[in-house]
N, C-alpha and C positions, 0 to 999 in steps of 0.2 A: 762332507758335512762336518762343521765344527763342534770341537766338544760340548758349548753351551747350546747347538741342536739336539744334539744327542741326547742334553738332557731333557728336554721337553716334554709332557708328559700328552697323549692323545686323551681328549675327554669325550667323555657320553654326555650328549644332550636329547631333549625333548622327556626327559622322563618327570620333568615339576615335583611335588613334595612326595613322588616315590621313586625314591633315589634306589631303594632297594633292589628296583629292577634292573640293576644296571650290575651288578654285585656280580653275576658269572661270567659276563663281557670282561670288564676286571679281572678277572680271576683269570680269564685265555689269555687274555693279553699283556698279564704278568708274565703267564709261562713261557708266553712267546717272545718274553724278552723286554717287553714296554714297558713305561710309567705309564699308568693309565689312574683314570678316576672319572666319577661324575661330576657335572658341572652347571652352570646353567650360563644359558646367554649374553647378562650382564657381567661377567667377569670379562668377554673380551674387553670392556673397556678400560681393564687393568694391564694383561697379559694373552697374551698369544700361544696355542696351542702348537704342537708338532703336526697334530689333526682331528678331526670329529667326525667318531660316530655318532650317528645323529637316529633315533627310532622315527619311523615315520608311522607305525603302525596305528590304527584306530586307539589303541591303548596309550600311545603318544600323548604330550599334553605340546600340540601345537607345532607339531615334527617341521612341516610344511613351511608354516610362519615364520620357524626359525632359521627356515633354510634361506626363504627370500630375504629376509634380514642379512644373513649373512654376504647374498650374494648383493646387496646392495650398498654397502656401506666400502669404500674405497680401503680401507684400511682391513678390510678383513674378507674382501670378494675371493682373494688367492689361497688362503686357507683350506687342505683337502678338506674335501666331506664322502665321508662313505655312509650313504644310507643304509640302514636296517631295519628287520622286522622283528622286532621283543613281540612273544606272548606275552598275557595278561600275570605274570608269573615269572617275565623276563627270561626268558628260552630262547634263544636264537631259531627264529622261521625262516630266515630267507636276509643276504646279502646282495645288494646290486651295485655294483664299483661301476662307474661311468667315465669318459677320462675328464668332463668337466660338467658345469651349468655357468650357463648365461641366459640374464635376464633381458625379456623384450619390454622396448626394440631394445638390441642388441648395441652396444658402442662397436661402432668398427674399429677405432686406436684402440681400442681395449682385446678385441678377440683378435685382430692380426700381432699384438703384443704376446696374447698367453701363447697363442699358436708357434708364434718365433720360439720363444720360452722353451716352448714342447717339444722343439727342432720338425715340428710337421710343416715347413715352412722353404727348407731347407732345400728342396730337391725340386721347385715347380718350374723353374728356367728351364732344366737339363730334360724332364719327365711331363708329360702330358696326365697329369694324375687327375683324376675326379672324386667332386666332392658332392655327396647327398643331400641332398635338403628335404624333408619330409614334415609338411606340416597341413592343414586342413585345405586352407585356402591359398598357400603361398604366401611369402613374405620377400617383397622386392626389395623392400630396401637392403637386407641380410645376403640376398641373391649376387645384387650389384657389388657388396663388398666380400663376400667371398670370389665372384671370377675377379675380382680387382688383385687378388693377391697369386693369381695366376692358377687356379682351380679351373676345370671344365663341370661346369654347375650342370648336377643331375635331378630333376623336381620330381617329386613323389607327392602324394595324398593322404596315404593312409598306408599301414601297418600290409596288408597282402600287395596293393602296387610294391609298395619298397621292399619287400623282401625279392619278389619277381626280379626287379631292376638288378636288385644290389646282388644277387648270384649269379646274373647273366655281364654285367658289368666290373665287378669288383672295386667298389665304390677305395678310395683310400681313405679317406674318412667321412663322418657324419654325424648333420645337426639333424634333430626331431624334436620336435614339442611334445610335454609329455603325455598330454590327450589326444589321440588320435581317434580318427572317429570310429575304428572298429578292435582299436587296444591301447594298453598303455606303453610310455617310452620300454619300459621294465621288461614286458614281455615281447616288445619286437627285440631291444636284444640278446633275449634267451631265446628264439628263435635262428637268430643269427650265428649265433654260437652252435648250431646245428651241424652248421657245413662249413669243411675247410678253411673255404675261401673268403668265407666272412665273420673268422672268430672272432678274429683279433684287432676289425677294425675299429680305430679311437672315436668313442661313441661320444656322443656332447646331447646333453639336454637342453633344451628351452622353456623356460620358467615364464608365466606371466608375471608381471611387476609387483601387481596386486591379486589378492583372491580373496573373497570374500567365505565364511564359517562353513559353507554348505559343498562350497568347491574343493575345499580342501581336505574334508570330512570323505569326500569321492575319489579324492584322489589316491586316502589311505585304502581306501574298499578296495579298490583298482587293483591292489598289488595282492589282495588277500587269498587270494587264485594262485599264485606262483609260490605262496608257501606250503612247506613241506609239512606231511602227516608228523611226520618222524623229526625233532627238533637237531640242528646243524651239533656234530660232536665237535670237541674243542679242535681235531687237525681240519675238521673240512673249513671251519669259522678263518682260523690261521693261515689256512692256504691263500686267504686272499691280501696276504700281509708279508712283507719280506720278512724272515727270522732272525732276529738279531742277538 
């Protein structure tokens, strides 16, 4: 990483005119070594982050919307995003790192590009490796350009098939949409993370293109289940961070 990476500063979005909730996130991730600040959306049209925390929680002001922005716009789709859960008070609830999103449909030059990128790409001549797909109803066209890249495509439904599969098979990696019809992406993979063999597989989301106030407003609710009574201490927040 070059010295003008380095210096890059990670920003918090989705908190709108209360920046203030963002103030203890700052504060970790000074300790932890970052430049960090709040920010809002329109600045990527200036300058580019190191990476974004992004709150998606109900307290959010449009977590969601800025996420699919993000992922849509060519110039800024490869930008981390680590979503979060701010309380109403800005508290750390809950952290879920995923290893990407893409939005549907899906560009195939685009996800066999990030996947090279990720070197998850690397071993499929030599290795018979499988890849997950988990979504309500299937998505063929996504289907056909993952075994294209030499994957043995695994299809799942829903949140209990895909965990069934994925410990009996040992998927190597996996796309899911983030509404499943009996959980959210969030919580199949804190489920995953259950068992050995499927902690550490490279999770990827699926994002619809568009979503309308109401959908997105569900999707924060979604997650409000998998946070904690007890708000995140500054080392467990960091853990999900290299230390620098």
């Amino acid at each position: 990483m070059s010295v003008r990476q380095q210096e890059r500063e990670l920003w918090i979005l989705g908190l709108g005119d209360r920046i203030e909730r963002g103030a203890l996130v700052c504060s970790y991730l000074a300790e932890g070594g970052y430049r960090a600040r709040t920010a809002s959306i329109d600045e990527l049209e200036q300058e580019r982050p190191l990476g974004i925390i992004l709150d998606i929680s109900p307290h959010a002001t449009d977590g969601w919307g800025i996420l699919t922005t993000i992922k849509s716009r060519r110039e800024t789709r490869d930008i981390p995003v680590m979503p979060i859960f701010l309380s109403e008070k800005g508290r750390v609830g809950g952290v879920f790192p995923v290893a990407g999103f893409f939005l549907q449909p899906v560009n195939g030059e685009y996800l066999a590009e990030k996947l090279a990128v990720m070197g998850l790409t690397e071993d499929t001549e030599d290795y018979d490796l499988q890849a997950m797909l988990v979504t309500r109803k299937g998505d063929e066209d996504l289907a056909h350009t993952i075994a294209d890249l030499g994957f043995t495509l695994l299809n799942a439904y829903s949140v209990k098939e895909g965990l069934a599969l994925a410990t009996t098979s040992h998927p190597y990696l996996m796309f899911t949409s983030f509404m499943l019809q009996d959980a959210s992406a969030f919580e199949f993979q804190e489920r995953l993370r259950l068992y050995p063999q499927t902690h550490n597989i490279p999770f990827f989301v699926l994002l619809k293109d568009s979503t309308k106030d109401g959908e997105r407003l569900a999707m924060s609710r979604s997650v409000e289940h998998l946070v904690r009574k007890k708000e995140l201490t500054r080392e467990e927040f960091l853990a999900h961070f290299r230390r620098r």
